[in-house]
N, CA, C and O of each residue as an XYZ file, in Angstrom:
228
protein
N      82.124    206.015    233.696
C      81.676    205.864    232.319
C      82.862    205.749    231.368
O      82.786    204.807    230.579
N      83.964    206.541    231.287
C      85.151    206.583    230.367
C      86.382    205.201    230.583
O      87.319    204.932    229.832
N      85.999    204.546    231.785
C      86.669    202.939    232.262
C      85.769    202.297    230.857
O      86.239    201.860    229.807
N      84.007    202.451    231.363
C      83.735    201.244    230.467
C      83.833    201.462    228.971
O      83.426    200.455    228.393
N      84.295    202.578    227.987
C      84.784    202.984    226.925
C      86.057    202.125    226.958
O      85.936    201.374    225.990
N      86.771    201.958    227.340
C      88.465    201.483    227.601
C      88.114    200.189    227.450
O      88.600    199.534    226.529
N      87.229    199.649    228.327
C      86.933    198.368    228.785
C      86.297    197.704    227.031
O      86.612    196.586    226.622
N      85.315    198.766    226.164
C      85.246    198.351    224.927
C      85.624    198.192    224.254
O      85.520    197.177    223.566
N      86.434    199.340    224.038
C      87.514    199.234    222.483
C      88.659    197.916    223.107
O      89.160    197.221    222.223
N      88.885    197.731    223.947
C      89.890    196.656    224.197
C      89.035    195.137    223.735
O      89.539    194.483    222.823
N      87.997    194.723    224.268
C      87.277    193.974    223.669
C      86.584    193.746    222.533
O      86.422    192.642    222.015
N      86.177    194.780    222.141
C      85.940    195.365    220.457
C      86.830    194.466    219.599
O      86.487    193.467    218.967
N      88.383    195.176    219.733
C      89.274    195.065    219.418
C      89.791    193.552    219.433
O      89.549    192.991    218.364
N      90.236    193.005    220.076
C      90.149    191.191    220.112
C      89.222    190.501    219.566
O      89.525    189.398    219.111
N      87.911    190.958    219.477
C      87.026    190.309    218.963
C      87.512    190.389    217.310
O      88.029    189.413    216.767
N      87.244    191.864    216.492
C      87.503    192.222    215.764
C      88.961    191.123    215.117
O      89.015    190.362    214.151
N      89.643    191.373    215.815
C      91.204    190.503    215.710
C      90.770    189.032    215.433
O      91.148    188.507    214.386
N      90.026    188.365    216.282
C      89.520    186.889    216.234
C      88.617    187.041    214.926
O      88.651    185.982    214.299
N      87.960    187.839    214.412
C      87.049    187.422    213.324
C      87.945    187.611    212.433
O      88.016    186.671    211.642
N      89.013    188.867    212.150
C      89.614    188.463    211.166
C      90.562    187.581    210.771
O      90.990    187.411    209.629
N      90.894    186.985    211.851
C      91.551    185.633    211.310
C      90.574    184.280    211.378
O      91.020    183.185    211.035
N      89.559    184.407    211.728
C      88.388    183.387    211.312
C      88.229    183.267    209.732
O      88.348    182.337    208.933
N      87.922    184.564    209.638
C      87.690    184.903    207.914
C      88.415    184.972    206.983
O      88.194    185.276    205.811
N      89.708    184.555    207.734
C      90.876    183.854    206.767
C      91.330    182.682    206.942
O      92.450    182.387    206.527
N      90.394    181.631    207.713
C      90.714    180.566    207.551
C      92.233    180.031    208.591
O      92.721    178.904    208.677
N      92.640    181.231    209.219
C      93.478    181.122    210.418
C      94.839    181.032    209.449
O      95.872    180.882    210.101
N      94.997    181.094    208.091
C      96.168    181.692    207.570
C      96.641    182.917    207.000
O      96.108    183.765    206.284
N      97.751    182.795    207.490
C      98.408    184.024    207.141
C      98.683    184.748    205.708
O      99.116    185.899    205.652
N      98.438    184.097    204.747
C      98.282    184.641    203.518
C      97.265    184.893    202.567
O      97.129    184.995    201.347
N      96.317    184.981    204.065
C      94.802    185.440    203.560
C      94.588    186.917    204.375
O      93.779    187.786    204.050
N      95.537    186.964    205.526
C      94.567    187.757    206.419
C      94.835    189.061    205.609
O      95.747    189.075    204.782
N      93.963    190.287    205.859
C      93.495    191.475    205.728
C      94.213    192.270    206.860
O      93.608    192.505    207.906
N      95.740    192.769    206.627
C      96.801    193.349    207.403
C      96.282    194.534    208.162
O      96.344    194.660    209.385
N      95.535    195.771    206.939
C      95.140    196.325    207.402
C      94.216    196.366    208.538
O      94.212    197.224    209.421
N      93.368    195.271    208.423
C      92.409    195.524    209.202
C      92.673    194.810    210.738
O      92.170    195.125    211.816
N      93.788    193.583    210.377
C      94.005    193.368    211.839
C      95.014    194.279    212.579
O      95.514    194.016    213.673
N      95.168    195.010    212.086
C      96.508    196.420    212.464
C      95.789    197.096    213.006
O      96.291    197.334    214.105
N      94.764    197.633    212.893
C      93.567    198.751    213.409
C      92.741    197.908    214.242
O      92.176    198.630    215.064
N      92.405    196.617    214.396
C      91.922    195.657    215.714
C      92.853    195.715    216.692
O      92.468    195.788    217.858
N      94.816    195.684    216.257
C      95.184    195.355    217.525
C      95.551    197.046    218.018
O      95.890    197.298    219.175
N      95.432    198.022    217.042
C      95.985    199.445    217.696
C      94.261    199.814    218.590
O      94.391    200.601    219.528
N      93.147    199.431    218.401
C      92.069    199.372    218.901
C      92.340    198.976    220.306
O      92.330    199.898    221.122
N      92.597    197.689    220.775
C      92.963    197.199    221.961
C      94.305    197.859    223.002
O      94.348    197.922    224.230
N      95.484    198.365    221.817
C      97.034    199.052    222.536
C      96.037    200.448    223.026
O      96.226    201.139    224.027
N      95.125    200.583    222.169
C      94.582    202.248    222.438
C      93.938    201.967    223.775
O      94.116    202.782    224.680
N      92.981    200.560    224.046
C      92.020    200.863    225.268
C      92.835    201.103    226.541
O      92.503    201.919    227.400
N      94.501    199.925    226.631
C      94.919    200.039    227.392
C      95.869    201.127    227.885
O      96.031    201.277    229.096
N      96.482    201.867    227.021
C      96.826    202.895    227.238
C      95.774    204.092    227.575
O      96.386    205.074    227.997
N      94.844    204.224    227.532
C      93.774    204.920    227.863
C      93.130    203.914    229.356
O      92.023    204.325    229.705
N      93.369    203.382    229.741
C      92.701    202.698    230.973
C      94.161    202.518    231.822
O      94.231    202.179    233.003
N      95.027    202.750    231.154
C      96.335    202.972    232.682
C      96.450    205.119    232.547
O      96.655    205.895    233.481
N      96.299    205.348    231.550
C      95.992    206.998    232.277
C      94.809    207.424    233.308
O      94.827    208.243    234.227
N      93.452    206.315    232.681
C      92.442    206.576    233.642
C      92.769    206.054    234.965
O      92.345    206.779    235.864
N      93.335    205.116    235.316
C      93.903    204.788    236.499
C      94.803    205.722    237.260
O      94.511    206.017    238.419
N      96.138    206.319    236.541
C      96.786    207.190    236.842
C      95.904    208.505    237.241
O      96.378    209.269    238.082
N      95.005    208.706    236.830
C      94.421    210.178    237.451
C      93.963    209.954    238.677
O      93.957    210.892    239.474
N      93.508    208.712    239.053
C      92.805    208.391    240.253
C      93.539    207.603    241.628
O      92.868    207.359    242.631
């Protein structure tokens, strides 16, 4: 169960990342910093949490 948590926020996260640069028109002096900063620490988080879950096992 705690893989497929890992397995979300990592996909969450990219998705999240892809819409917000959709919703800026794919330039950079539109995008919303904050929010793609917390999409990509969303995704650094799943994988660092899915190589500890690996490491325990």
């Amino acid at each position: 169960m705690r893989k497929k948590v890992n397995y979300f926020l990592i996909v969450a996260g990219a998705l999240l990342f892809l819409l917000n640069l959709w919703s800026a028109d794919f330039r950079t002096e539109e995008i919303n910093f904050w929010s793609a900063g917390a999409s990509i620490l969303m995704v650094v988080l799943g994988f660092v949490e899915l190589r500890k879950y690996n490491n325990e096992n």
